[in-house]
C-alpha positions in Angstrom: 96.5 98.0 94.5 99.9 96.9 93.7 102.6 95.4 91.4 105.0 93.1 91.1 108.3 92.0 89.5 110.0 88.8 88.3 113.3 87.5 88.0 112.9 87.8 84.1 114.4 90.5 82.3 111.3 92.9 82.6 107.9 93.1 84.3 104.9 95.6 83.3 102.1 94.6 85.1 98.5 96.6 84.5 95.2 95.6 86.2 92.9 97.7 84.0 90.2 97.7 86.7 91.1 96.0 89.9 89.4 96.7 93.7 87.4 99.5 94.2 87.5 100.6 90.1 90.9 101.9 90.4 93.0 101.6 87.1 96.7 100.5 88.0 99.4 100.5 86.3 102.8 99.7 87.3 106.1 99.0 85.3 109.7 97.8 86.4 112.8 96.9 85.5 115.4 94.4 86.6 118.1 92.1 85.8 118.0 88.2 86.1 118.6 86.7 88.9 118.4 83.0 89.9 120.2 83.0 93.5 119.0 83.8 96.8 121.2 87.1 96.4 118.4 90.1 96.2 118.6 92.1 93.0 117.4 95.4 92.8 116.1 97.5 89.7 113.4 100.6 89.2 109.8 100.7 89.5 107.4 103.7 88.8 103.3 102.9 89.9 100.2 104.5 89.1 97.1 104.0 90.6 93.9 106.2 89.5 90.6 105.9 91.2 87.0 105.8 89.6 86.1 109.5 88.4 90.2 110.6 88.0 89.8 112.4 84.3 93.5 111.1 84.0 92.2 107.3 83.5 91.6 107.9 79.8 91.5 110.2 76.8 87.6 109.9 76.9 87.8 110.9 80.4 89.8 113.7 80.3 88.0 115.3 77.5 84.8 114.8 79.1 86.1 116.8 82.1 86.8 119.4 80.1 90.9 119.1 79.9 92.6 119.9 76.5 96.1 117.9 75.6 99.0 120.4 77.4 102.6 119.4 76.6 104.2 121.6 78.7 102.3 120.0 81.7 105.1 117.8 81.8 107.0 120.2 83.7 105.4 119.5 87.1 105.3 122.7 88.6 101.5 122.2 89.2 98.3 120.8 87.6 98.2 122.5 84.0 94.7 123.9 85.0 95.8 126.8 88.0 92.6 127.9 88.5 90.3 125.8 90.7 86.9 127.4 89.9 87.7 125.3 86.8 87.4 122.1 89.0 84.2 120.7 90.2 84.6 120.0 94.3 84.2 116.2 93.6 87.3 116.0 90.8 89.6 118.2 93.2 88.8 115.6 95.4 89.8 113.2 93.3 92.6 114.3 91.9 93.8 114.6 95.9 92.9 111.2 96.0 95.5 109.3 93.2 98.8 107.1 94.1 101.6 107.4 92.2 104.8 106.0 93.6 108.3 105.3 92.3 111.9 104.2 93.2 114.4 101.0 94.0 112.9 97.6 94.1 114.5 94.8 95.8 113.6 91.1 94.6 115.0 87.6 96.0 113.9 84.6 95.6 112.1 82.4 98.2 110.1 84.0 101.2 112.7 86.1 103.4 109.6 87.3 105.6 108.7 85.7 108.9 106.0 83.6 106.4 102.9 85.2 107.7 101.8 85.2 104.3 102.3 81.6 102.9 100.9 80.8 106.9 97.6 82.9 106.1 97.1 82.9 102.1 96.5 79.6 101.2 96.2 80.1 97.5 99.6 81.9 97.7 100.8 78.6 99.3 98.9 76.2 96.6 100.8 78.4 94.0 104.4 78.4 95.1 103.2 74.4 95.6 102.5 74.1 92.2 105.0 76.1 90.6 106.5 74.9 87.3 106.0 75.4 83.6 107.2 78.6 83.3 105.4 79.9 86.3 106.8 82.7 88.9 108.0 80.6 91.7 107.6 82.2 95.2 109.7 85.4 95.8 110.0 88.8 98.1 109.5 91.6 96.8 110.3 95.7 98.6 109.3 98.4 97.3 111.4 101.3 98.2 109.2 104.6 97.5 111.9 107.1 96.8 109.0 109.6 95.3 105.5 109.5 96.5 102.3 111.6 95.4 101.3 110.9 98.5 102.8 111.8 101.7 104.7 108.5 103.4 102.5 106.2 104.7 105.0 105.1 107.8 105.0 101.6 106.5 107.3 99.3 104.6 106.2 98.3 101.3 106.9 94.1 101.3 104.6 91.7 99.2 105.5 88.1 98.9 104.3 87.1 94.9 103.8 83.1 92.7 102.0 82.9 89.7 100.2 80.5 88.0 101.9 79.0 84.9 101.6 81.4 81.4 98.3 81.6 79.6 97.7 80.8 75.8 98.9 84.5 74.8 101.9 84.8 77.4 100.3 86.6 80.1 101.1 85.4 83.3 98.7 86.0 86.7 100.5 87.0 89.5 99.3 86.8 92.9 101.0 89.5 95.6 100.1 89.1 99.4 101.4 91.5 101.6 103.9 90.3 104.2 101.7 91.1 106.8 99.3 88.9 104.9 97.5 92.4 105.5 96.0 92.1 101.9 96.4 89.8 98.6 96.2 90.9 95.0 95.7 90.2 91.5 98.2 91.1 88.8 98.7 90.5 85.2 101.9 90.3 83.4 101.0 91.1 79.6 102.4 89.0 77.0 105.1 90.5 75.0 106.5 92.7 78.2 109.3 89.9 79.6 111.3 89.9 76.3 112.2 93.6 75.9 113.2 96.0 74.6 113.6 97.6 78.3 115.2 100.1 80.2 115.4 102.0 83.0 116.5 105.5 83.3 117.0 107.9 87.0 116.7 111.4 86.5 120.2 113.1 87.7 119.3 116.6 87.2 116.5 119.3 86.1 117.4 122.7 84.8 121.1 121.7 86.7 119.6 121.0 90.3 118.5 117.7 91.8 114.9 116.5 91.0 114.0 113.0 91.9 112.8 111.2 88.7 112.8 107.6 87.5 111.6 106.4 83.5 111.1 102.6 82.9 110.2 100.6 80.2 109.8 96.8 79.4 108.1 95.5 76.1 105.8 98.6 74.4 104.9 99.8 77.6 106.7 102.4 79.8 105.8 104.6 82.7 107.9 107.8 84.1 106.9 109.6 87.5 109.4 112.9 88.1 108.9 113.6 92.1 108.6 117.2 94.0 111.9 119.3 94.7 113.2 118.1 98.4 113.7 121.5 99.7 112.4 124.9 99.8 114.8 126.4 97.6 115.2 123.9 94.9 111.6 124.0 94.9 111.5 128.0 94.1 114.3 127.5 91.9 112.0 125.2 89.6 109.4 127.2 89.8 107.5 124.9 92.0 105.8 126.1 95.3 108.2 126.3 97.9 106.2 123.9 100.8 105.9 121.4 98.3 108.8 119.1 100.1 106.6 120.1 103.1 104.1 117.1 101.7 107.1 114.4 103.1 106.6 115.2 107.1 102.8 114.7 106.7 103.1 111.0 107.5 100.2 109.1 107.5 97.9 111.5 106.4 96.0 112.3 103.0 97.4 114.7 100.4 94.3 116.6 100.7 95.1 116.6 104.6 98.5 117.4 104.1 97.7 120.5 101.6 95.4 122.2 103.4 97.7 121.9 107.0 100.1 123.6 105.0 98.5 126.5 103.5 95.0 127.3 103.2 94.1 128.7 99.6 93.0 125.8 97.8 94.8 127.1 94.5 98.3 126.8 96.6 97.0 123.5 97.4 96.5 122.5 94.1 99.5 123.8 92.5 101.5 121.8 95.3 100.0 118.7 94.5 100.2 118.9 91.0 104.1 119.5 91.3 104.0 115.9 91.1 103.5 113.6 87.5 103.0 110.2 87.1 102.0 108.4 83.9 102.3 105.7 81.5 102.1 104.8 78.1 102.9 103.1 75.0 105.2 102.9 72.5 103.3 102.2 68.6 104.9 100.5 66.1 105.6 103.5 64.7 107.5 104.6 67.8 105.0 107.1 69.3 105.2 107.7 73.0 101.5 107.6 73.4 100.4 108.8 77.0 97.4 106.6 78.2 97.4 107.7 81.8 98.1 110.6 84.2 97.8 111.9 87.4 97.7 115.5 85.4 94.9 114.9 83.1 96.0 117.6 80.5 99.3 114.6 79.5 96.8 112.2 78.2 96.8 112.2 74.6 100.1 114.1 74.6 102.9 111.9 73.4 106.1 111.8 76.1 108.7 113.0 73.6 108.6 113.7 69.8 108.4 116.5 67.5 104.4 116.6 66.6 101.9 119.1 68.0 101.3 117.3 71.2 104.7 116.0 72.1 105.5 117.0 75.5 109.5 116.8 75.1 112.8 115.9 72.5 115.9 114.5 73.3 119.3 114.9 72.6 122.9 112.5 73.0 126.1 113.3 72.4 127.4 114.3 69.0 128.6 111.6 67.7 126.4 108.5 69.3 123.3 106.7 67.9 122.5 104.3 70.9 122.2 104.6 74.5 124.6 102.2 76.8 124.6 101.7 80.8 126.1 105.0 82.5 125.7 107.7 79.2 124.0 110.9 80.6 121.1 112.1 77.6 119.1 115.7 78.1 115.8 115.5 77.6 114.2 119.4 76.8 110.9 119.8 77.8 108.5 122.0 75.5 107.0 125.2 77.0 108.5 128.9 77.8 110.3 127.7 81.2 113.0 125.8 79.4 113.0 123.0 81.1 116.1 120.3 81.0 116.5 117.1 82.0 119.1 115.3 82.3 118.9 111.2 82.8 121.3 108.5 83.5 120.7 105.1 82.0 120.6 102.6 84.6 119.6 99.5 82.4 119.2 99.4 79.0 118.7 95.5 76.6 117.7 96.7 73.1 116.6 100.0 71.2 114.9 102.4 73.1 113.2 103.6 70.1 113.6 106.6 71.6 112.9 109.7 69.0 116.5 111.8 68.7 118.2 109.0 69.9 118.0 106.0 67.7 117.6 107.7 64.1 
């Protein structure tokens, strides 16, 4: 139920189905890095259990959810009202993982080597490393915004992968440090060699919103987080106990909600101030949304200037291409006029980003 970075230039890795029937998907960006020196980058994860209508277009339409631009916003789940929800998709809607923030990689094991001692096809891999093949590395996942409340623990996987496959892909094998579980991932072909970016959301409507937007090859994801206080939160038209969900350690969203306030449509709309998806990008440069933990964003396209694009951007006067450090707005569509505004952390290639490279 996780992923997993490399010392290439860019990582998406996507297990369509892995334990359980959950889809995950996770993306991240980094720099190279051949040293024992950790490097650090951005990551954005999400993980949607059997029965989430956000898992696919099908899904969502069969639950009754319409495309909804402006559910981009993140104030709450687009649907308000939960008489609209059957008890067993409110429960799993409660249920999805979305995570993002800093990821720190370096190269060899820097745990105590519980894992290599305990997983021996971890060991037989970083044995037989070579050909192009992921040798053994840490891996920390710092989770800056969570879905979720914080679990209390630290988020440490040590990963080696078999060499590439006949199309590119490259399975990865992640086992925590703990050696408290092992996992599958897949690197898709196409996804090392860019383009890639990775953007950190600096403001929204002029206050600070966590947010983080990555993409490597023609896949990206973006999660924006909940406002950290009570009066940003009111200020963006969120709920203003949604922060509360960080001091619920250990607990359940669903657990979390309902010690927090009682009506289960407050519940909801604290929960759903929240988004995480992915996506890709067609050759024709649409922002397709694939995924979501807000159903009503799948089959919306994450920026554009079609029926169902969700947001535009905007540069300065002047500029056609996006460099390390520039400051972009992005305007999200709906009546709130929602803005924006993101710093790009890492950038190798076009974005292909409508409004910005035309």
């Amino acid at each position: 139920m996780k992923r997993a970075v490399s010392s290439l230039a860019g990582w998406m890795i996507r297990a369509a189905l892995g334990t359980g029937g959950r889809l995950r998907c996770s993306e991240a960006m980094m720099g190279g890095n051949d040293s024992k020196t950790p490097t650090s980058g951005l990551y954005v994860d999400l993980r949607l259990p059997i029965g989430s209508p956000g898992r696919s277009l099908a899904e969502a339409r069969s639950a009754g959810f319409v495309p909804t631009p402006s559910a981009l916003e993140a104030r709450s789940f687009s649907v308000t009202d939960p008489s609209k929800f059957s008890s067993d998709q409110i429960e799993v809607l409660l249920r999805q993982k979305s995570f993002a923030g800093q990821l720190q990689h370096a190269v060899g094991d820097t745990t105590s080597g519980e894992a290599l001692a305990k997983d021996d096809v971890l060991a037989q891999l970083a044995r037989d490393a070579k050909g192009g093949a992921l040798g053994l590395c840490t891996c920390f996942w710092r989770r800056d915004i969570d879905y979720q409340p914080p679990s209390g623990n630290l988020d440490v996987g040590v990963c080696a992968s078999s060499p590439p496959n006949v199309d590119g892909s490259i399975d990865l094998r992640e086992t925590g440090a703990d050696a408290s579980y092992a996992e599958g991932w897949i690197r898709l072909p196409g996804t090392a060699g860019g383009p890639s970016f990775a953007f950190i959301l600096k403001s929204e409507n002029g206050v600070e919103r966590p947010g983080y937007w990555v993409r490597t090859g023609n896949f990206f994801a973006y999660a924006i987080g909940r406002p950290k206080d009570p009066n940003t939160a009111q200020s963006l038209g969120c709920h203003e106990r949604c922060s509360a969900i960080e001091e619920y350690t250990g607990r359940s969203l669903g657990e979390a909600a309902q010690s927090i306030v009682s009506d289960l449509a407050t519940q909801m709309r604290i929960a759903g101030s929240y988004v995480g998806l992915c996506g890709e990008v067609t050759m024709s440069c649409a922002w397709n949304i694939l995924h979501s933990t807000d159903p009503s964003l799948v089959g919306c396209t994450l920026v554009g200037s079609d029926t169902v694009s969700c947001s535009t951007l905007s540069i300065e006067r002047g500029r056609n291409k996006l460099e390390v450090g520039d400051i972009f707005s992005q305007y999200i569509v709906g009546c709130n006029r929602v803005i924006r505004k993101w710093e790009v952390v890492e950038i190798d290639g076009d974005s292909d980003l409508p409004g910005v490279n035309e």
